[in-house]
C-alpha positions, 0 to 999 in steps of 0.5 A: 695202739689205735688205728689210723684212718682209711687211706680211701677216707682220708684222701676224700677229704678237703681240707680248707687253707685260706693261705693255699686257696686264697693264695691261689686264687690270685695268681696269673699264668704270667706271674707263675712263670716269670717268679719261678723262672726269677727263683730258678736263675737267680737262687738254685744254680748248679746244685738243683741241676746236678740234683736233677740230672743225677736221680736215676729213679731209682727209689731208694730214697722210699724206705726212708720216709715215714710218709711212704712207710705209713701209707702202706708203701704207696708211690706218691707217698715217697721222697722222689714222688713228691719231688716228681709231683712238684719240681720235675713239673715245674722244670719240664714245663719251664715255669708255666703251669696253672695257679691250682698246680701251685696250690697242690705243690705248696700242699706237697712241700708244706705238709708232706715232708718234713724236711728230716733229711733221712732219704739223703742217706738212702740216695745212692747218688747223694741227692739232698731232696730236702734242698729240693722240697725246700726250694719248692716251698720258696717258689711258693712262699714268692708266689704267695701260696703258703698254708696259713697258720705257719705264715701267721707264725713267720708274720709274728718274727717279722713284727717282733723278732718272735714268733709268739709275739712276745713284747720286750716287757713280757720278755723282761718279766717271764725271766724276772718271774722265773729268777723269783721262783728260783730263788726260793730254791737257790736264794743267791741264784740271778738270770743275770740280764744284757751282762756284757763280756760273759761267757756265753749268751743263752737263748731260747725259743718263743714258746718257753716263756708262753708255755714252758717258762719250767725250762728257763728256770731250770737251765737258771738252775744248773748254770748257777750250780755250775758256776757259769758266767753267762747272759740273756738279752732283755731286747730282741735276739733271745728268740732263736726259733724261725719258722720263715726258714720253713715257708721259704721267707728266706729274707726274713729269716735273715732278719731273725739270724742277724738279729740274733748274733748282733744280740751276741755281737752287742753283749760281747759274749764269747758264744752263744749257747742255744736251748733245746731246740733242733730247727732252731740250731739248723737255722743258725748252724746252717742256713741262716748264717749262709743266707746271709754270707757266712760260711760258719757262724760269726760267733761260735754256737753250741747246743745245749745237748753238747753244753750239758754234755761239756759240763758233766765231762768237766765236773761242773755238775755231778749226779746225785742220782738217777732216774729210775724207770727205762727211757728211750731217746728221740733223735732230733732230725736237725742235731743228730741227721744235721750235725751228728750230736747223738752221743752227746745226748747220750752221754748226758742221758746214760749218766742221768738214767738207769736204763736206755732202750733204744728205737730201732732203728736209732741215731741218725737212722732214727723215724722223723717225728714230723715236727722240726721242718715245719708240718706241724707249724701247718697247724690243725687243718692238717693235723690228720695228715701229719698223725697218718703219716707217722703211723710208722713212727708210732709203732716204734715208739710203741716197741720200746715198751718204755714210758718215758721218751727224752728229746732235747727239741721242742719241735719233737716234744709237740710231734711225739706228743701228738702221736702218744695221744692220737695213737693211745699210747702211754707214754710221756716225754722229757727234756735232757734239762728235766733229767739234769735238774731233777737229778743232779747235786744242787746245794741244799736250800737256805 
């Protein structure tokens, strides 16, 4: 495994954000103050000082992050560091402090934690810090100091609900052109579009009809052979991505969820079945549905991971065989941490393949990948940071000894693949869609 770069090299170096510096440079004393102190009162409430006021500063919360594991245990490097670093100044100095703070906090909150979650279980005091950093992200995001490629990408829901600026005719065609390609497998086989009444609605995230139109396909594939009733809009609605829920656009995130589940509404469908993706589920699951009012969902949302699972367990696809060579899984932080789905994906894999060796630790213990909170929506400026900050992550993915790693999230499959080819190791990876369709009982072609 290659070696990471020294710690003396990499923190000499500047990295160029227009977003961070030419967001700073525009900000006043007087707007600092007064948009911190709006965001404090009127968004925050009990929650931030409850948190706050329990910490004991005990660092526990340490061991958890890959961030601190990978910089050779360093302070400033830990979940309670970063936070001392960024909302423990913003409170003790009420607001007022400087436009290069703001900049270095942005940097902190964007691009050196990844939201995962995995230091909550390590709280003794039970302290969410990714609530934490995420409000420091949404003073940011007020303040207009945001690194630039993920707020392009937040730019791109805004115009067209997608965030890969996918006009609704590509839309129509990439699912026309993926029905053709499957009909020469399964001549009867129809993406059926904006069928009102079905059973569920499948939606997707931006990137699969620009890069990985294989999956839309392939789940076409197994709906089909399962005999499922199913739909996907020809308008706005099918993206289910959101990376304003990671700049702390929280307004336009609302846009994006409430655009969605009209999609489902106007369809009449019965739920929403959502690809492979983890921020995608977090987002609808848990955050954007309560920014806008919502406790739960207002039609109900599955996982794919879970669906697959239902549809083995129920018979409605069977195994024709498995997979030969040894797999390890990678836990989603957003299904596993966030909504406790790691036997689903297991039961799915352990059918499918031979052999599973597992990550230690695993399941919800399982090393972020740092991908599915947004640091790697933060582009190539910081790339580096983010390939140094998984060094951990890359040595357990090494342990395995396997070569081939199943994760049902996009977000991991661009972390981990990031790793294997900074790191040199020789492994590939695979979604639990790639598994089913190359394994499962298909009837034979015409």
């Amino acid at each position: 495994m290659a070696e990471p770069a020294r710690k003396d090299v990499a923190e000499k170096s500047i990295t160029v954000d227009i977003g961070l510096d030419e967001g700073a440079a525009r900000l006043t004393p007087e707007k600092i103050e007064k948009v911190i102190n709006t965001v404090l009162a009127g968004e925050t409430g009990a929650r931030l000082k409850v948190y706050v006021d329990t910490c004991v500063h005990c660092g526990l919360c340490s061991e958890a992050c890959h961030y601190y594991l990978s910089h050779d245990k360093e302070p400033r490097w830990s979940p309670v560091g970063k936070v001392k670093q960024t909302m423990w100044e913003i409170l003790k100095n009420k607001g007022k402090v400087s436009p290069d703070f703001i900049k270095k906090a942005s940097e902190i909150a964007s691009t050196e934690c990844n939201l995962c979650r995995r230091c909550a279980q390590f709280c003794p005091m039970g302290i969410d810090i990714a609530y934490i950093i995420t409000m420091v992200r949404r003073i940011c995001h007020k303040l207009g100091v945001t690194p630039q490629y993920i707020q392009d990408t937040a730019h791109s829901h805004s115009a067209t609900m997608n965030q890969m600026w996918v006009k609704e005719d590509e839309w129509v065609d990439a699912l026309l052109w993926q029905e053709e390609e499957a009909r020469e497998e399964m001549p009867t086989l129809r993406i059926p579009l904006e069928k009102e009444g079905a059973d569920f609605m499948y939606s997707i995230i931006g990137p699969e009809p620009k890069f990985r139109a294989q999956l839309i396909y392939q789940a076409a594939v197994i709906f089909n052979v399962a005999g499922l009733n199913w739909t996907m809009p020809a308008t706005t609605g099918w993206d289910n991505s959101d990376m304003a829920m990671f700049t702390g656009d929280f307004e336009v995130m609302g846009r994006i969820k409430r655009d969605h589940f009209e999609a489902a509404k106007r369809l009449k469908v019965k739920k929403i079945v959502m690809g492979e993706c983890g921020h995608a589920y977090r987002s609808i699951y848990d955050v954007g549905n309560r920014w806008l009012g919502w406790k739960m969902p207002p039609i109900p949302v599955i996982h794919s991971a879970q669906f697959f699972a239902e549809l083995l367990k129920e018979g409605k696809i069977k195994v024709a065989k498995k997979f030969n060579e040894p797999v390890t899984i990678q836990d989603p932080c957003n299904i596993v941490r966030g909504m406790g789905l790691q036997e689903d994906i297991r039961y799915v894999v352990k059918a499918f393949c031979k052999e599973i060796v597992e990550m230690q630790p695993n399941r919800d213990h399982n090393y972020c990948c740092c991908a599915g909170g947004g640091v790697i929506n933060c582009g190539p400026p910081w790339k580096m940071k983010r390939m140094e900050g998984n060094r951990v992550k890359a040595e357990q993915l090494q342990a395995t000894g396997v070569n081939t790693v199943i994760s049902p999230c996009h977000n991991c499959h661009g972390g981990i693949e990031d790793i294997i080819k900074h790191y040199k190791l020789n492994m590939h990876l695979k979604f639990l869609g790639d598994i089913i369709y190359a394994n499962m009982e298909k009837p034979a072609a015409a």
